[in-house]
N, C-alpha and C positions, 0 to 999 in steps of 0.2 A: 343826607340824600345821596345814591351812588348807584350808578348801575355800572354791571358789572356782567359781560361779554368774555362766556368760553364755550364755542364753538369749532368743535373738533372737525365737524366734515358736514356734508349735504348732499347728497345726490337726488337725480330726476332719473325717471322711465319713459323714453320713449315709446311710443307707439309700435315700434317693433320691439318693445324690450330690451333693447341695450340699455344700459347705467352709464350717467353722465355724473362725474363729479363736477357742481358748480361752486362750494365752496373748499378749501383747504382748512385746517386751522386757523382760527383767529380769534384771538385774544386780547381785551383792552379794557377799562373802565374809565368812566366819566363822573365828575364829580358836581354835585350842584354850585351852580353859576358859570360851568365851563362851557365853550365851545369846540367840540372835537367832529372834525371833518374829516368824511371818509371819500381818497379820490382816486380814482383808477380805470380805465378802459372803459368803454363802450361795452354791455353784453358779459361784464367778466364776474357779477353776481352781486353788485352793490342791492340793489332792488330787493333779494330774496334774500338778504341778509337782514333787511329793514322790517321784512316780514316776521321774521324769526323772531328778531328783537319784541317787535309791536306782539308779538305771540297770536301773531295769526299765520303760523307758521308752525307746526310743532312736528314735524317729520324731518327732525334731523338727531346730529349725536350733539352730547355737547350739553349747557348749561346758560339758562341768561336768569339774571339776578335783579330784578325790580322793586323797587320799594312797593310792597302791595295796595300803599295808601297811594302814589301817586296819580296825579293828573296827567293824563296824554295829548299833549294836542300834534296833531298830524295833516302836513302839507304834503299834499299826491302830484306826482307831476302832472298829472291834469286836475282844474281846479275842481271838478266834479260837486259844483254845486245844484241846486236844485231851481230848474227853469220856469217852476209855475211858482216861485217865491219870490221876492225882492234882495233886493242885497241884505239892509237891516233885515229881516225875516230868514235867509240863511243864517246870517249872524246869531242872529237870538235865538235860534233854532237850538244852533249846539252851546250855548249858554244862555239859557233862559232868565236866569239872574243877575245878568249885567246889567248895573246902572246905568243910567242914564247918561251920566257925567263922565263913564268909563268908554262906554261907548263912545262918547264923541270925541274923547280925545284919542282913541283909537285911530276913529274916522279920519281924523284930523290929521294924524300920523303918517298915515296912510293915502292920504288926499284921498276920500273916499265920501266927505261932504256931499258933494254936487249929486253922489248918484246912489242916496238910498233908495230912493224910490223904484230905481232901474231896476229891469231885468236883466240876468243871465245873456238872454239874445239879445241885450243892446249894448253888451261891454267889449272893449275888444279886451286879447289878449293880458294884455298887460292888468287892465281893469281886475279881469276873474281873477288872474293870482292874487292881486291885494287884498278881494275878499277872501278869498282861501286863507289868507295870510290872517285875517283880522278876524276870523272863524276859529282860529288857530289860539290868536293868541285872547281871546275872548275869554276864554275856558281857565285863565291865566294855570298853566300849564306847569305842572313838577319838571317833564320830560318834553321838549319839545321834536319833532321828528321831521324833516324839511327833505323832500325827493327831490334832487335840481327843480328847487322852485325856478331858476332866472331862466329853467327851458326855451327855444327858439324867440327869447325877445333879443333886441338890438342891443348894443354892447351902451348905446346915454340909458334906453329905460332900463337894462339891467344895473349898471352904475347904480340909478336913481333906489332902484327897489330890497338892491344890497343895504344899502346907505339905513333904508328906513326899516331892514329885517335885524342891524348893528342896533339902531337908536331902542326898538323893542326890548331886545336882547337886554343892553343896557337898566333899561327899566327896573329888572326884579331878575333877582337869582333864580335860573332854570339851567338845568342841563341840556344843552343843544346838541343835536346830532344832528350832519348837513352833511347831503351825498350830492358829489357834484364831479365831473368831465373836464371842470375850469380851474388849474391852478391859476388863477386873477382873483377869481370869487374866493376859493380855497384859502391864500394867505392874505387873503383882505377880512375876510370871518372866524379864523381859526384862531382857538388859543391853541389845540394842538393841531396836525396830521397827521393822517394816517394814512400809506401810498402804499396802493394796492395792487395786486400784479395780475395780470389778466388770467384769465378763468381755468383751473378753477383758484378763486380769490384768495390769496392769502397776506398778511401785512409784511410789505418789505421792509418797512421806513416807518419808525415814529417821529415826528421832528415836531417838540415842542415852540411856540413864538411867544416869548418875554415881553414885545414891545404894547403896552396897552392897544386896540383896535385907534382913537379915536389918535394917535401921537404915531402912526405909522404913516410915515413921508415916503413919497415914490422912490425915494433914494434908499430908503430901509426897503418897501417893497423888493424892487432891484437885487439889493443885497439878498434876501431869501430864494427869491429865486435860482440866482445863480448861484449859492448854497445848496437847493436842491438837485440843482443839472450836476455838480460835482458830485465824480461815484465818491461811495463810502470809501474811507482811508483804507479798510482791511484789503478791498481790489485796486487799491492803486498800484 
């Protein structure tokens, strides 16, 4: 299982007709069980690169390569569930065939026990992404697709919700793609990176991490980072 990402260019029309280039070339492939993170500016084209990918997107140059048998499961930065359903009923929605047993240890996963019953309008934030999240991985997913899920929550419940998007991941081989604003989230999920340069997007930086997720000490974190703030040797 491999997708496989070659996108030559992208442009938009505005309303008075000028051409925006939003994407540059960019090229990379993913392999089943990886986790490749894509990180880079506010607005510099992560979003409409994900479109492309999801091939709901196809007004661009360029080429993406998907197992045609594969499962999609896809987290939206907003949870965009549906408010006349329950949580289990979103859930089973997009996987109609989950067990029982699957579900709950989803649930479980997820702390998400206490509130199948809930509504939509009775979760806070934090709540709807975990359904998002367990909507997601329901589907038990070939390609996983994740828009900054950990959007405007606090730096404990995003801690917490990383931790439990790692423990999934863990579970079963899928290829992961996670677009995120956070290098903290970024070299805390990533088997590789991929640093992106503001709009229009193209990849400046691959930086592979060796160290298993679950054996990375604040001290190895530390080290990556300051890793990445060092320019490449070529401009030194």
């Amino acid at each position: 299982m491999r997708l496989e990402v070659d996108i030559t260019g992208k442009t938009f029309r505005s309303a008075a007709g000028e051409t925006h280039e939003v994407l540059a070339p960019v090229k990379f492939a993913l392999q089943s069980g990886e986790v490749g993170v894509l990180i880079g500016p506010s607005g510099c084209g992560k979003s409409t690169m994900l479109r492309i990918i999801l091939g709901l997107d196809r007004d661009f140059r360029g080429t993406v390569a998907r197992p045609p048998e594969a499962r999609i499961g896809m987290v939206f930065q907003e949870p965009r569930l549906l408010p006349w359903r329950s949580v289990e009923q979103n859930v089973r929605l997009a996987a109609p065939d989950i067990t029982d047993a699957k579900l709950a240890e989803l649930f479980r996963i997820l702390e998400l026990d206490a509130h199948r019953s809930h509504f939509p309008g009775e979760l806070s934030l934090g709540l709807a992404r975990r359904v998002a999240l367990a909507r997601a991985f329901a589907v038990e997913p070939d390609l996983l697709v994740l828009d900054e899920p950990l959007a405007s929550l606090d730096d404990a419940l995003a801690g917490r919700l990383r931790d439990e998007i790692a423990t999934l991941v863990a579970r079963r081989p899928v290829m992961t793609l996670l677009v995120t604003h956070s290098l903290d989230d970024a070299i805390r999920l990533a088997d590789r990176l991929f640093l992106l340069s503001p709009r229009p997007a193209r990849i400046v930086r691959e930086v592979p991490i060796a160290i298993p997720r679950a054996e990375r000490s604040e001290a190895e974190l530390g080290r990556i980072k300051a890793d990445l703030a060092a320019p490449p040797l070529e401009s030194k």
